[in-house]
C-alpha positions, 0 to 999 in steps of 0.5 A: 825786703829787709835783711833779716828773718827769725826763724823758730822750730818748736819741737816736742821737746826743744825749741831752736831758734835762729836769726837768718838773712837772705842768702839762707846764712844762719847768724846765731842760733839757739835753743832750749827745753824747758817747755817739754811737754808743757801747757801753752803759756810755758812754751810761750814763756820759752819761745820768748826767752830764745826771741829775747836772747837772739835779740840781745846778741845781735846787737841789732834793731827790731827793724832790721827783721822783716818778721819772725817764722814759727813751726809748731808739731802739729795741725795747723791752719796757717792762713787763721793762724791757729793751733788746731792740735798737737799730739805732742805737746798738751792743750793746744786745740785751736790756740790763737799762737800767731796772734799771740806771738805777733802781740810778743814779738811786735813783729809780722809772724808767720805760722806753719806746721814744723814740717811743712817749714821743714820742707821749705827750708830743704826746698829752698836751701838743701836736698830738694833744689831744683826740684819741682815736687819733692816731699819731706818724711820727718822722723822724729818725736812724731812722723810728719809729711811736707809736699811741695807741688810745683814748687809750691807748698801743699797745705790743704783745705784749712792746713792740714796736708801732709798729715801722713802719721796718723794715716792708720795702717793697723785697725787694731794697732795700739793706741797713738798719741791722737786718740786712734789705733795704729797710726804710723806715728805708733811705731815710726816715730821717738813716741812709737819707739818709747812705747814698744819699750814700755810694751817690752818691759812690762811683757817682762822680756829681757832687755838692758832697757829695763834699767834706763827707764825714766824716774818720772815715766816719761818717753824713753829716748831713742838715743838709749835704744840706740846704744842698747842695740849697739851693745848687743841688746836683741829687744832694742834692735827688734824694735828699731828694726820694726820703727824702720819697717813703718819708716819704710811703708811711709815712704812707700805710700809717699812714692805711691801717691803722691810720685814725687821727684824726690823724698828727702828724709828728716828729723831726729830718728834718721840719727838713730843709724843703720839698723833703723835706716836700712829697715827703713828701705828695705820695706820701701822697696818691699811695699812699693809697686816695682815699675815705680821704685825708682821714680823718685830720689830718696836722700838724707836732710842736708840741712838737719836740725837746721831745716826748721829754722831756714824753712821758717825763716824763707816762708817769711821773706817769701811772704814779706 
């Protein structure tokens, strides 16, 4: 095996990327954001770059890698190599991606769901070690699920295990970036969260928000709910209160199902702070049947916003 990997974490509105070696130590790291919810060949262009820079920093030779590990945001069959959807970036139904990059890079690449990698990557070197079934809830720009099984990964018939945001909770909920109504993902996710904002305003409640709202209509980051609520703002704390809510009754339905050893909880919302979090496990204990609500260990990422990389970076030396 050789001495270094390229993990890529593809987010819906960053791509970070690093060069790891084997003992899971990250020796330089990038990232960028100028494919945000872009077509396919800018976030290729993107991905590109961010492989080209890692390159030329090292100093080293394409040799030295045993190949590059990508995570996408959404469905994918990792075995075809294939993009079969994304809900958050446009027009990637059944795009040949590990092909593509493969033909890029001149490297063996391998292809999962970010999530999936994200698992691995807390199961290999953070929260889940020593572990034998644990699960990964990522909270982010959408809601995603790992699940390791007897210390392996659970992809499913064609990849697409671990689905669990667009389990609908609410026939008649509002629409979800998928095409449905009331997915998990409409309310425990940075899109859920952006669009209760929208819903806030235009329903004219009074609320700070109003005057942050993006020039060109996109997503309203949770960072700005955030700071609202911490301001005092009762609009922004009911609706990060309510993403902690759906938070909670996804991490239910985990321990529910699947009776893991562990959940470990990830992504870009568990920095949105107390009110969220505490929402969060409140509804947990409140959906979950009492005789198992302590049959599984919850815990915050270890890695955070490295477990992507890390989780990309071991699927390749494992499958090398």
């Amino acid at each position: 095996m050789k001495s270094y990997s390229i993990g890529i974490d593809i987010g819906g509105t960053k791509i970070t990327a690093g060069i790891v070696n084997t003992s899971g130590d990250i020796i330089d790291k990038q990232s960028i954001s100028t494919h945000a919810e872009k077509d396919p060949q800018i976030v290729i262009d993107s991905i590109g770059e961010i492989f080209n820079t890692l390159l030329d920093n090292s100093k080293k030779s394409i040799d030295a890698f045993e190949g590059v590990g990508v995570g996408f945001p959404g469905n994918t069959d990792g075995r075809a190599g294939v993009v079969l959807t994304s809900s958050n970036l446009p027009n990637w139904d059944h795009f040949p991606l590990r092909d593509t990059l493969n033909d890029l890079f001149g490297l063996p690449v391998t292809l999962d769901n970010d999530t999936n990698l994200c698992t691995l990557g807390e199961y290999v070197y953070g929260a889940g070690r020593g572990t034998q079934n644990m699960c990964y809830l990522t909270l982010s720009t959408g809601t995603g699920l790992g699940i390791i099984v007897r210390g392996k990964l659970l992809t499913g018939n064609n990849g697409t295990a671990g689905e669990l945001g667009h389990v609908v909770i609410d026939i008649d909920g509002p629409r979800c970036t998928c095409g449905k109504r009331g997915c998990i993902m409409a309310y425990a996710s940075g899109v859920g969260i952006s669009r209760m904002v929208y819903e806030a305003i235009e329903a004219k409640e009074e609320t700070e928000l109003q005057n942050n709202l993006p020039s060109n209509g996109q997503r309203v980051k949770a960072e700005i709910v955030v700071e609202a609520s911490e301001r005092g703002d009762a609009v922004a704390t009911r609706i990060l209160e309510t993403a902690g809510l759906y938070s909670g009754i996804a991490l239910s339905i985990i321990i529910q199902v699947l009776n893991p050893e562990m959940v470990v909880i990830g992504g870009g919302l568990t920095k949105a702070g107390p009110i969220l979090l505490e929402a969060a496990v409140k509804s947990m204990k409140k959906h979950t049947q009492p005789e198992i609500i302590d049959s599984a260990q919850v815990e915050l990422s270890h890695l955070g916003d490295d477990a992507g990389i890390l989780g990309a970076a071991a699927q390749v030396f494992t499958s090398g």
